[in-house]
N, C-alpha and C positions, 0 to 999 in steps of 0.2 A: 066410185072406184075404191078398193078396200088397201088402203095404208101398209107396204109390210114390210118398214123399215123396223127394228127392234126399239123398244121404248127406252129412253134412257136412263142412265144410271145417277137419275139424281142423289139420292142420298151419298153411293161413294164418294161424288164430286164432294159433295159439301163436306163430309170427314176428312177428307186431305187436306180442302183448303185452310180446315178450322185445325189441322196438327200443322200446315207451314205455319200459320200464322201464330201458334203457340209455342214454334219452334224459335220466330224471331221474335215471340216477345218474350220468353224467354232471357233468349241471347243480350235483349235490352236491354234486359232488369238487371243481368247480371254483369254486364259492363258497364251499367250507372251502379251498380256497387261495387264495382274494380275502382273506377275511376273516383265514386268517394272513399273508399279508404287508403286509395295514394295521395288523395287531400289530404284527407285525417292524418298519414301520418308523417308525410310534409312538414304538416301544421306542428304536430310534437316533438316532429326528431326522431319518428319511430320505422321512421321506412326501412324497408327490409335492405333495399338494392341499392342506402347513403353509404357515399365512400366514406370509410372510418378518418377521424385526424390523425396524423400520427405526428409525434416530434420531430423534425428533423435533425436534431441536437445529439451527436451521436450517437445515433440509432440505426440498425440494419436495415438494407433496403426488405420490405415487406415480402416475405416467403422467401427472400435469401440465407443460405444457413448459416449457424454461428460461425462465428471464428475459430477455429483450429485451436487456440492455444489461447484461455480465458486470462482477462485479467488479475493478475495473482499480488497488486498491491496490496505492501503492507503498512496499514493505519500506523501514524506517527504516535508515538506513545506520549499520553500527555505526561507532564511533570510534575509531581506532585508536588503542593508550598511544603515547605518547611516549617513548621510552629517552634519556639520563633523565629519569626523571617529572621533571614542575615541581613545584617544593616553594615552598606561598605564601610571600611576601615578609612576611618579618618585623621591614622597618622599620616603625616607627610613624612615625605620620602627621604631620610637623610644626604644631603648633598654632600659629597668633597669637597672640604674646603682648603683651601692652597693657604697656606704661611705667605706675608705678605713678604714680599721681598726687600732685603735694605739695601737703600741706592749708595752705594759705596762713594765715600768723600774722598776728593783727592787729597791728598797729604802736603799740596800747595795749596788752599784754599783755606781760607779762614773759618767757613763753615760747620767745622767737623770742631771749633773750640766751645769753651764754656760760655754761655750768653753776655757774661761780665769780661771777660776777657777780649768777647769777640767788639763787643759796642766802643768799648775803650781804644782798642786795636785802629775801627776805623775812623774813630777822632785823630787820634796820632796819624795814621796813615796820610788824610786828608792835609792837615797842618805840615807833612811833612810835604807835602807835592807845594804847598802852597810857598814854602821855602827853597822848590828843586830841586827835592831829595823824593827818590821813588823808593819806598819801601817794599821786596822783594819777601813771601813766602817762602821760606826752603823748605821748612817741615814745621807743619803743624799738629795736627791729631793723627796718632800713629794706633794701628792695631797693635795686638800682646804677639801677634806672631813676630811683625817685624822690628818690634825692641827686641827680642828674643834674640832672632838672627845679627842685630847690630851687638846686643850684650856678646854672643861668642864670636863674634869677629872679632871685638877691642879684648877679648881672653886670647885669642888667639896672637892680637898683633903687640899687647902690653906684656904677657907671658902668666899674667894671674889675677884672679877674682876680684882679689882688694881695688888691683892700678885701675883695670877696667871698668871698674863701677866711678871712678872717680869722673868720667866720662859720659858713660853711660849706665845707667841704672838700671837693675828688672825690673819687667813688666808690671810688676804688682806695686812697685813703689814711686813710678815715673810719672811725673806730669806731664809730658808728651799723652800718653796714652788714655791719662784723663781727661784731656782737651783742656789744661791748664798752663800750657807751658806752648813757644813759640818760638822758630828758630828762624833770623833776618839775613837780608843782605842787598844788597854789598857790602864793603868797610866802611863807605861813606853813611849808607843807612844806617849801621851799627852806633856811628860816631854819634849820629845826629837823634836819634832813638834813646842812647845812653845819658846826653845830655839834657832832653827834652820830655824823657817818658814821664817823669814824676807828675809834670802837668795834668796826665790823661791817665796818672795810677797806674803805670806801664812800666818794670824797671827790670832790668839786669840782673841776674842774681850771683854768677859765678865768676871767680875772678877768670876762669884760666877756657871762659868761652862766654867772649863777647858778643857774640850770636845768639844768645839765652835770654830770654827775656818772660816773667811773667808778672799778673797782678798781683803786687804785693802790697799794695800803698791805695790808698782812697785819695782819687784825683787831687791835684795840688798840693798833694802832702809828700814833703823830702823822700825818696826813697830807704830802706835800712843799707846796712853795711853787707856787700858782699860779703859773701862765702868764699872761699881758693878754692873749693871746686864739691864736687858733691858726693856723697856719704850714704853706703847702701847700711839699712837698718838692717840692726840685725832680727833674725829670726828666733 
C-alpha cells in the first residue's frame, strides 16, 4: 500500500531549532557579561546606577534649586601688623593723690606743745597729783588764726595796740602758737606750779599772769626773774 502522507520538512525543523538555540545562547552570553561588568564595576566604584555621596553639611537637598537670595558674606578684613609693632605703654597711670589731713589738737591738750615743754609739763603734772593738786590745761598750742582774734579783742577791750599786746601778743611773736608757752589752772595749780616748776624746768614768766608758764630753766635750776608782763617787738 503506497504512503501518501507528505515527506517531512526535516531541514526547516532543524534551522529554527539551531536559530532558538542561538537565540538563547546568545541571550547567555550576554547576560554573563552584564552581570560581569556590574561586578567589575562594583568592584571599582565605577557602576553607572552607585548613588553618588553627597555632604550633608549644608548642602541642598539633590535636584532642589538654589536658594532665592545667595549668600552675600563679607570676608573679615585681615589687619595688617604694623612694622614696628606698638609695644603697650608702660607708664602707669598717674593717681590722685589727697594731702594728708592734719588731726587738729585741741587747745586743752598738751599734745599740740614743744617735745621739751611737753615731757617736763608731764613730770610736774604728775608730782603735782602726787601732792593733790590737779593741773588743769586752759590753753595750750594755739593756731595764728586764733591769737589773731584774741590780739583784736584785747585792742578792742584795752582801747590800743601797745596795752594789748601787754597781754597778748601777735601771732608771729607768741609762744602759745609755737607750742612753747602754756596756760594753768585753777589758782591752786598756779600756786603750786609757780612754787614747784623750777624742779621740772617749768616757770612763770609774767608778773601780771600767773597762768603763763613756760620752759625757761633746765630742770632744777632757779627759775629767772619775771617779766611785768609782755612786749610786742617791734617790726
Amino acid at each position: 500500500m503506497r504512503n501518501d502522507l507528505p515527506p517531512r520538512r526535516t531541514g526547516a525543523v532543524r534551522t529554527r531549532l539551531l536559530s532558538v538555540i542561538g537565540v538563547v545562547g546568545v541571550g547567555a552570553v550576554a547576560g554573563s557579561l552584564l552581570l560581569w561588568h556590574a561586578q567589575v564595576g562594583d568592584f571599582l566604584g565605577l557602576a553607572a546606577d552607585k548613588e553618588p555621596v553627597v555632604s550633608t553639611v549644608s548642602a541642598p537637598a539633590i535636584g532642589a534649586p538654589p536658594a532665592s537670595t545667595p549668600s552675600t558674606s563679607t570676608p573679615t578684613p585681615t589687619r595688617r601688623p604694623t612694622y614696628p609693632p606698638k609695644t603697650p605703654s608702660t607708664t602707669p597711670t598717674k593717681k590722685k593723690t589727697t594731702e594728708p589731713t592734719t588731726t587738729a589738737v585741741r587747745e586743752e591738750s598738751i599734745n599740740g606743745l614743744s617735745p621739751k615743754l611737753k615731757a617736763r609739763l608731764k613730770k610736774a603734772m604728775a608730782a603735782a597729783k602726787a601732792d593733790g593738786i590737779t593741773i588743769s590745761i586752759t590753753s595750750a598750742r594755739r593756731s595764728a588764726t586764733k591769737q589773731q582774734r584774741l590780739l583784736n579783742a584785747a585792742i578792742k577791750k584795752y582801747g590800743s595796740y601797745k596795752v594789748a599786746t601787754r597781754w597778748v601778743l601777735p601771732p608771729k611773736y607768741s609762744a602759745h602758737v609755737q607750742g612753747k608757752a602754756v596756760d594753768i589752772g585753777p589758782a591752786a595749780a598756779m600756786t603750786w606750779l609757780n612754787k614747784n616748776g623750777w624742779r621740772y624746768g617749768v616757770c612763770r614768766r609774767y608778773d601780771n599772769e600767773p597762768w603763763h608758764f613756760e620752759a625757761l630753766t633746765a630742770p632744777g635750776t632757779k627759775c629767772p626773774p619775771r617779766e611785768p608782763h609782755a612786749v610786742a617787738k617791734a617790726d
